[in-house]
C-alpha positions in Angstrom: -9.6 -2.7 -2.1 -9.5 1.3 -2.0 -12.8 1.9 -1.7 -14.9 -0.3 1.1 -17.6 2.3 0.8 -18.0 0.5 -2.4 -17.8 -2.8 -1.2 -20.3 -2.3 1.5 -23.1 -0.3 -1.3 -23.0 -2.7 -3.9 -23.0 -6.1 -2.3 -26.7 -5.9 -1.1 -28.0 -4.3 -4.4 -29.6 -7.3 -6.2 -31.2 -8.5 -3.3 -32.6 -4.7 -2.5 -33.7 -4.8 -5.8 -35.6 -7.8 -6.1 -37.4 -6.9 -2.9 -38.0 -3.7 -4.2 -39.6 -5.6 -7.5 -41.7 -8.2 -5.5 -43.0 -5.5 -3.1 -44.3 -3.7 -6.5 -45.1 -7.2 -8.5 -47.2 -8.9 -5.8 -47.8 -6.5 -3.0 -45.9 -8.9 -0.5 -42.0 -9.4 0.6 -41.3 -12.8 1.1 -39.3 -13.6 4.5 -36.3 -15.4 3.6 -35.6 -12.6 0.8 -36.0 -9.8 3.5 -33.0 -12.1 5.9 -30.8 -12.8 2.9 -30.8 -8.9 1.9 -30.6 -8.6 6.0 -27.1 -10.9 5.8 -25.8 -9.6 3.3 -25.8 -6.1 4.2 -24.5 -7.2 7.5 -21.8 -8.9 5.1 -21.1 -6.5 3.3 -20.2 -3.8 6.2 -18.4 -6.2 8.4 -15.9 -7.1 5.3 -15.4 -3.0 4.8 -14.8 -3.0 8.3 -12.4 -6.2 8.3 -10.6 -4.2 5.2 -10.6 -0.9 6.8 -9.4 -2.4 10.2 -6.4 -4.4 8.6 -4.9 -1.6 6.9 -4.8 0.3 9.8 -3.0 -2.3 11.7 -0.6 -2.7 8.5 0.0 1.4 8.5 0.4 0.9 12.6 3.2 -1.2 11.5 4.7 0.7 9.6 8.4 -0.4 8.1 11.0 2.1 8.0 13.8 2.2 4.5 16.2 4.2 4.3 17.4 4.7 0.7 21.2 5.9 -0.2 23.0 5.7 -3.2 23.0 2.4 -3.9 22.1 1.4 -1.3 19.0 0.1 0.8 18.3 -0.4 4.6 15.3 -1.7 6.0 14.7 -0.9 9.8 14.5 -4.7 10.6 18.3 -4.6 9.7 17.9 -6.0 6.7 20.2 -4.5 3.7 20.5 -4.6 -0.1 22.7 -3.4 -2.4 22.0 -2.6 -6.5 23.7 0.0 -8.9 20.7 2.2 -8.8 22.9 5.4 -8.6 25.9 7.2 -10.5 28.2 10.0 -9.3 25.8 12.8 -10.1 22.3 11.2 -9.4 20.8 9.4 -6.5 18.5 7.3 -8.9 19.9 6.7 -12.6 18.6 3.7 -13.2 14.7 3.1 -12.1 14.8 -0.5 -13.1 17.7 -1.5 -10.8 15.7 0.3 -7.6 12.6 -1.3 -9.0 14.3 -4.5 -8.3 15.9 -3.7 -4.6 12.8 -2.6 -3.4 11.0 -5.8 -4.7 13.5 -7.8 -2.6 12.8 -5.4 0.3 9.0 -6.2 -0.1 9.7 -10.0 -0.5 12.5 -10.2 2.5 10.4 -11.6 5.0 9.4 -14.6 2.8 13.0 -15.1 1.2 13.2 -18.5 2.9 9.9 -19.6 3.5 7.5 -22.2 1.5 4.7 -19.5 1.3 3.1 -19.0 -2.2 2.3 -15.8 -1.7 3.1 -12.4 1.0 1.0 -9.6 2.3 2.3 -6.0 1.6 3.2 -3.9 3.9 3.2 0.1 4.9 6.5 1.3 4.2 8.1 5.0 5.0 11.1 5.5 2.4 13.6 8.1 3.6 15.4 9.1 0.6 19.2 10.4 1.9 20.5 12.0 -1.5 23.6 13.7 0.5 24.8 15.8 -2.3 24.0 14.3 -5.4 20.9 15.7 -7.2 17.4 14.2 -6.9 14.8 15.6 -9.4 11.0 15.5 -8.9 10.6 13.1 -11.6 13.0 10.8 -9.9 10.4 11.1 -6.6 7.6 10.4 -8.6 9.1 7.6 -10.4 9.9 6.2 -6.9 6.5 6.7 -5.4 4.7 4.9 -8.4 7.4 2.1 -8.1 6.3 2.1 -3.9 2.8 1.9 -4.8 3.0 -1.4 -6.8 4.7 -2.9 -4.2 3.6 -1.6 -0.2 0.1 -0.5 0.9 -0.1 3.5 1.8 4.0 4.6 1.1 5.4 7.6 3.0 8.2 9.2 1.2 10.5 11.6 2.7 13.7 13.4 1.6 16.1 14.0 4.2 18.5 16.9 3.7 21.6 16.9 5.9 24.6 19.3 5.9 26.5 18.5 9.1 23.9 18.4 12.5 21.7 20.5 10.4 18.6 18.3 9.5 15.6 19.3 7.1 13.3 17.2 6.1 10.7 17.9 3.4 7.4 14.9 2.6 7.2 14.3 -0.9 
C-alpha cells in the first residue's frame, strides 16, 4: 500500500459515522460502539505502522544489481545472462531485460515450494561503458523496476579509466 495515511483515515469512518448519527438520532452513544470505533482506530494505525515499518526494513535491505550489456549481477552473487543489448545500445530489447530482472526478483524462491515471494528494494547500477543509453531506455527500465521491487534506486555509472561519475536517474 502507498499511502498508510489512507489506510489509517478510512478504516474507522463507518463506525465514526454511526456514532456521529446516534449521538444526533437519540442523544446517547452506546458503549460497545464507542470501543469498536476505539479498536478500530487503534487498528487501523497499528497496520500503517506495521506497513510503514516493513518497508523500511525492506529499503534497509536493500539489494544491489549491477546491469551490463547483457548481462546481470545481483550482489548476493547471483548472475543472469539475456540478449537484452546490441553493439550500439545497452538496452535494445526491453522485453528480454523485462524477463532477467523477473528472474532476479524471483531468485531467492527458484527452488523452493513457496506459492508466492515478497519484493524487495533493489539499487540498479546501470554500467553502459561506451554504448549509448537514452532517457527513454532509463525510463523504460525504472517502470519495468517498479512492477517488480518495492522503492528502486537507479544509477548510471560512467567510467573512463579510474575516473568514476555517477549520475541518479
Amino acid at each position: 500500500m502507498k499511502s498508510p495515511v489512507l489506510f489509517m483515515t478510512l478504516m474507522p469512518s463507518p463506525p465514526i459515522f454511526w456514532c456521529a448519527w446516534s449521538l444526533a438520532a437519540t442523544g446517547g452513544i452506546d458503549r460497545t460502539l464507542v470501543l469498536i470505533t476505539l479498536g478500530l482506530i487503534a487498528f487501523g494505525w497499528g497496520g500503517a505502522w506495521y506497513l510503514v515499518r516493513s518497508t523500511q526494513k525492506l529499503v534497509d535491505r536493500r539489494v544491489y544489481v549491477d546491469v551490463r550489456p547483457n548481462h546481470v549481477t545481483v550482489s548476493d552473487g547471483h548472475q543472469f545472462d539475456g540478449k537484452f543489448s546490441t553493439s550500439a545500445c545497452l538496452i535494445a530489447d526491453l522485453e528480454a531485460l523485462g524477463g532477467v530482472l523477473k528472474d532476479v526478483a524471483d531468485r531467492a524462491f527458484a527452488g523452493t515450494n513457496k506459492l508466492f515471494s515478497m519484493k524487495e528494494s533493489v539499487h540498479i547500477r546501470v554500467w553502459p561503458g561506451s554504448l549509448r543509453l537514452s532517457f527513454a531506455e532509463v525510463e523504460a527500465l525504472r517502470e519495468l523496476a517498479d512492477a517488480l521491487f518495492i522503492e528502486p534506486e537507479i544509477e548510471i555509472v560512467r567510467s573512463a579509466g579510474d575516473d568514476r561519475t555517477a549520475m541518479q536517474a
